[in-house]
ZAMARGU-4260 file (C-alpha; in steps of 0.2 Angstrom, whole numbers, plus 5000, padded with zeros to 4 digits):
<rodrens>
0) 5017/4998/4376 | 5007/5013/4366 | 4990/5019/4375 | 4975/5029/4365 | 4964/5038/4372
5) 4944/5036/4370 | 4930/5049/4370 | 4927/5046/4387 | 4945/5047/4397 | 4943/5056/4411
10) 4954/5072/4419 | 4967/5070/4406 | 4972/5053/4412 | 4978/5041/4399 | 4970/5022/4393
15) 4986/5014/4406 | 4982/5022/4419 | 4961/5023/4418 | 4965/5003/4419 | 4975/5004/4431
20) 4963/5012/4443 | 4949/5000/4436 | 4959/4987/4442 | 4963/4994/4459 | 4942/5000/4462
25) 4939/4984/4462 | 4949/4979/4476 | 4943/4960/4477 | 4949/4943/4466 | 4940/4954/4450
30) 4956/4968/4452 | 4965/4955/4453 | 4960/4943/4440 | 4960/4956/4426 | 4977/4961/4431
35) 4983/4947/4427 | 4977/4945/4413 | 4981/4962/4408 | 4999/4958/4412 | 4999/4940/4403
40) 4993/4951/4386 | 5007/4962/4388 | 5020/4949/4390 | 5012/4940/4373 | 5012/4956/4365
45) 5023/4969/4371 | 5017/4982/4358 | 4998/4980/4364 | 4991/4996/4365 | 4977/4999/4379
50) 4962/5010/4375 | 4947/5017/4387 | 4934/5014/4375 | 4912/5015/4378 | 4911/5022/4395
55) 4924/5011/4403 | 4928/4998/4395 | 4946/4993/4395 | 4953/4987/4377 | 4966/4980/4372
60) 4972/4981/4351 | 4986/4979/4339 | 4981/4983/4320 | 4964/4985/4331 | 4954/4976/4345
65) 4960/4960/4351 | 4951/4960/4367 | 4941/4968/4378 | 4943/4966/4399 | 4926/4969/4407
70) 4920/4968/4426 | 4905/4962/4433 | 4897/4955/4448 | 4901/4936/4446 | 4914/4937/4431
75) 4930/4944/4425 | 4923/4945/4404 | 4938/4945/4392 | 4929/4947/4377 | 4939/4944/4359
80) 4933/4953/4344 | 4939/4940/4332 | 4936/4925/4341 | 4927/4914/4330 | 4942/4914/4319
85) 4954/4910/4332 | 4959/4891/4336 | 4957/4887/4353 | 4961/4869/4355 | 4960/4872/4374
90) 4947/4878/4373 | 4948/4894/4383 | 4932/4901/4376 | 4917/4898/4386 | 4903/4911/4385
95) 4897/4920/4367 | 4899/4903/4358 | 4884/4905/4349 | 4890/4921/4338 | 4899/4921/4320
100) 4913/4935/4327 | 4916/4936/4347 | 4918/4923/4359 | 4921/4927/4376 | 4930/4919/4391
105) 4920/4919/4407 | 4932/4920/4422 | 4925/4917/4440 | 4932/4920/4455 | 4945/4905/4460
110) 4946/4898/4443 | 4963/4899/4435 | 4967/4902/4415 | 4978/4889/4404 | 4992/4906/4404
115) 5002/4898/4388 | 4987/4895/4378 | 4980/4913/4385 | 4996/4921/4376 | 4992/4909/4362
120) 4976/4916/4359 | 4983/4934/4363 | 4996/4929/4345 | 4983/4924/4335 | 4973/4939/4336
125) 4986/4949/4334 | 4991/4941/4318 | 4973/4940/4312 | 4972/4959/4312 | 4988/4962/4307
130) 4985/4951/4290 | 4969/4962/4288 | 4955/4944/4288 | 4942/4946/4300 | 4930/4932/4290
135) 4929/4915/4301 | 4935/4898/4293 | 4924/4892/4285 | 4918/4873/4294 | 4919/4854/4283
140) 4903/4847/4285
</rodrens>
């Protein structure tokens, strides 16, 4: 696993370990949730490469972004750059439906994640960046 740098990184610490230490402030089921996840990425893509990008934001790419891991009160945000062009026949995406690029999935605290078709999901970024498409299918009507 590769890590970059963003503008932002703080005392010379590198992308792995700003997440890292994200992930341990929070101390409560919203550490714990995005560490899972950020492990679950990793194992479906061992050559990820974690970024500290805008202020804070943990990010996760391969031929660039495929997901970003953010924090808040209520929710664990994993937020897919690409995800309207993804198939998610689980239909893992629950939040930003509405929009013709991202779709986001909202985790809250006690809920679990369907981890094959996570990993899934994590593939079919990866592969929709590598082959350079970024335009969402277009729908039958």
């Amino acid at each position: 696993m590769k890590t970059k740098s963003g503008a932002s990184q703080s005392q010379g610490q590198s992308a792995s370990e700003l997440i890292s230490k994200r992930i341990a402030e929070l101390g409560d089921w919203r550490g714990d949730t995005l560490g899972r996840m950020r492990k679950l990425i990793k194992q479906a893509d061992p050559d990820v490469v974690e970024e500290w990008k805008w202020m804070g934001t943990p990010t996760f790419s391969h031929d660039g972004i495929i997901c970003t891991g953010e924090s808040y009160k209520k929710v664990v945000k994993l937020t897919f750059a690409k995800g309207a062009s993804l198939k998610d026949p689980a239909r893992l995406f629950n939040s930003s439906l509405d929009g013709n690029v991202r779709r986001a999935i909202d985790i809250h605290e006690g809920e679990k994640v369907d981890e094959s078709a996570f990993k899934t999901l994590i593939r079919q970024a990866v592969a929709l960046n590598s082959s350079g498409k970024s335009k969402p299918a277009k729908k039958a009507k």
